[in-house]
C-alpha positions, 0 to 999 in steps of 0.5 A: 500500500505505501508503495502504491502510495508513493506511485500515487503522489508522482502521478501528474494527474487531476483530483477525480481520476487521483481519488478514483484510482486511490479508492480502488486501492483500498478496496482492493488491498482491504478486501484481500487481506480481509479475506486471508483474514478469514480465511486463516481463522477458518483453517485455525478453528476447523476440526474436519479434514475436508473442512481444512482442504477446503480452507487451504485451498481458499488460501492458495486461491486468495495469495494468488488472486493478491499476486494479480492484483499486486500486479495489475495495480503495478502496472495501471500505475506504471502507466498514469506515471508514464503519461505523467512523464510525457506531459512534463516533457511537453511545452505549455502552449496557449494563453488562456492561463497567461498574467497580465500587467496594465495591458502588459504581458508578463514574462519571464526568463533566465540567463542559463550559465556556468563556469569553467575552472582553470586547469591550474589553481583556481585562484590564477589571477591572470585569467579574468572572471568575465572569461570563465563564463559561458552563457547558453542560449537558444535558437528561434524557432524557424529563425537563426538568431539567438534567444536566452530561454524565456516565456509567459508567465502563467497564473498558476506559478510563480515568477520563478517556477516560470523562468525554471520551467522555460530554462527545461521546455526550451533549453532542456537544463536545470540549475539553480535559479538566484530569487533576485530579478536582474530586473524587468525590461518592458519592450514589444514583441510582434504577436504570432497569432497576427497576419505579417501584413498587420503587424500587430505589436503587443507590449511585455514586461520581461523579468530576467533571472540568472540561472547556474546550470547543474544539468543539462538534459538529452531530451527536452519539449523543444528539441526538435524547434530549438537548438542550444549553443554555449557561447563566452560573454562577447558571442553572446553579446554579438548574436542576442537578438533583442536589445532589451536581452543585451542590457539584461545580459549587461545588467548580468555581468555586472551582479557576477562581477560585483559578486565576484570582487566581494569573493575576493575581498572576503578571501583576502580578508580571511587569508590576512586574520589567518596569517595574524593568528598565526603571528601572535601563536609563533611570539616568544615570551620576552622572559625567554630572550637572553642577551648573548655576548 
C-alpha cells in the first residue's frame, strides 16, 4: 500500500481520476487481506479434514488472486506515471492561463550559465572572471538568431517556477535559479497569432533571472524547434537578438562581477586574520630572550 502510495503522489494527474484510482486501492488491498483474514481463522478453528482442504485451498486461491492484483495495480500505475512523464516533457502552449500587467504581458526568463575552472589553481589571477563564463542560449524557432530561454508567465506559478520551467521546455537544463530579478525590461514583441501584413505589436514586461546550470538534459519539449549553443560573454553579446536581452545580459555581468570582487575581498580578508593568528601563536615570551655576548 505505501508503495502504491508513493506511485500515487508522482502521478501528474487531476483530483477525480487521483481519488478514483486511490479508492480502488483500498478496496482492493482491504478486501484481500480481509479475506486471508478469514480465511486463516477458518483453517485455525476447523476440526474436519475436508473442512481444512477446503480452507487451504481458499488460501492458495486468495495469495494468488493478491499476486494479480499486486500486479495489475503495478502496472495501471506504471502507466498514469508514464503519461505523467510525457506531459512534463511537453511545452505549455496557449494563453488562456497567461498574467497580465496594465495591458502588459508578463514574462519571464533566465540567463542559463556556468563556469569553467582553470586547469591550474583556481585562484590564477591572470585569467579574468568575465572569461570563465559561458552563457547558453537558444535558437528561434524557424529563425537563426539567438534567444536566452524565456516565456509567459502563467497564473498558476510563480515568477520563478516560470523562468525554471522555460530554462527545461526550451533549453532542456536545470540549475539553480538566484530569487533576485536582474530586473524587468518592458519592450514589444510582434504577436504570432497576427497576419505579417498587420503587424500587430503587443507590449511585455520581461523579468530576467540568472540561472547556474547543474544539468543539462538529452531530451527536452523543444528539441526538435530549438537548438542550444554555449557561447563566452562577447558571442553572446554579438548574436542576442533583442536589445532589451543585451542590457539584461549587461545588467548580468555586472551582479557576477560585483559578486565576484566581494569573493575576493572576503578571501583576502580571511587569508590576512589567518596569517595574524598565526603571528601572535609563533611570539616568544620576552622572559625567554637572553642577551648573548
Amino acid at each position: 500500500w505505501n508503495i502504491a502510495r508513493n506511485r500515487l503522489k508522482v502521478v501528474n494527474t487531476n483530483s477525480v481520476s487521483m481519488v478514483s484510482l486511490e479508492t480502488h486501492l483500498k478496496i482492493s488491498f482491504c478486501s484481500i487481506y480481509l479475506s486471508r483474514v478469514i480465511l486463516f481463522s477458518g483453517e485455525y478453528y476447523s476440526v474436519d479434514m475436508n473442512c481444512r482442504k477446503k480452507v487451504n485451498y481458499g488460501i492458495r486461491s486468495v495469495t494468488f488472486l493478491t499476486a494479480f492484483s499486486f500486479f495489475f495495480w503495478f502496472f495501471v500505475l506504471k502507466s498514469f506515471v508514464a503519461d505523467s512523464s510525457m506531459s512534463v516533457l511537453s511545452s505549455r502552449t496557449g494563453r488562456d492561463r497567461q498574467r497580465y500587467d496594465n495591458n502588459f504581458r508578463l514574462v519571464s526568463g533566465c540567463i542559463p550559465y556556468r563556469l569553467i575552472k582553470d586547469e591550474g589553481s583556481e585562484e590564477n589571477t591572470s585569467v579574468e572572471f568575465v572569461n570563465k563564463l559561458q552563457l547558453l542560449m537558444v535558437s528561434s524557432p524557424n529563425r537563426h538568431d539567438l534567444v536566452f530561454p524565456k516565456g509567459g508567465w502563467e497564473d498558476d506559478e510563480t515568477v520563478l517556477e516560470a523562468a525554471s520551467r522555460e530554462a527545461m521546455e526550451e533549453a532542456g537544463v536545470k540549475g539553480s535559479l538566484r530569487e533576485v530579478p536582474l530586473g524587468v525590461w518592458e519592450f514589444r514583441s510582434k504577436s504570432s497569432s497576427c497576419n505579417e501584413e498587420d503587424e500587430c505589436y503587443g507590449g511585455c514586461k520581461g523579468y530576467m533571472f540568472a540561472l547556474e546550470v547543474t544539468e543539462e538534459l538529452e531530451e527536452w519539449p523543444e528539441r526538435e524547434n530549438r537548438e542550444r549553443k554555449w557561447l563566452n560573454v562577447k558571442e553572446a553579446l554579438e548574436l542576442c537578438r533583442y536589445e532589451w536581452m543585451q542590457r539584461a545580459l549587461e545588467e548580468f555581468l555586472r551582479v557576477m562581477q560585483e559578486e565576484e570582487e566581494e569573493r575576493k575581498l572576503r578571501s583576502e580578508e580571511e587569508t590576512v586574520q589567518d596569517d595574524s593568528s598565526k603571528l601572535e601563536e609563533s611570539q616568544i615570551d620576552p622572559c625567554y630572550c637572553f642577551v648573548v655576548n
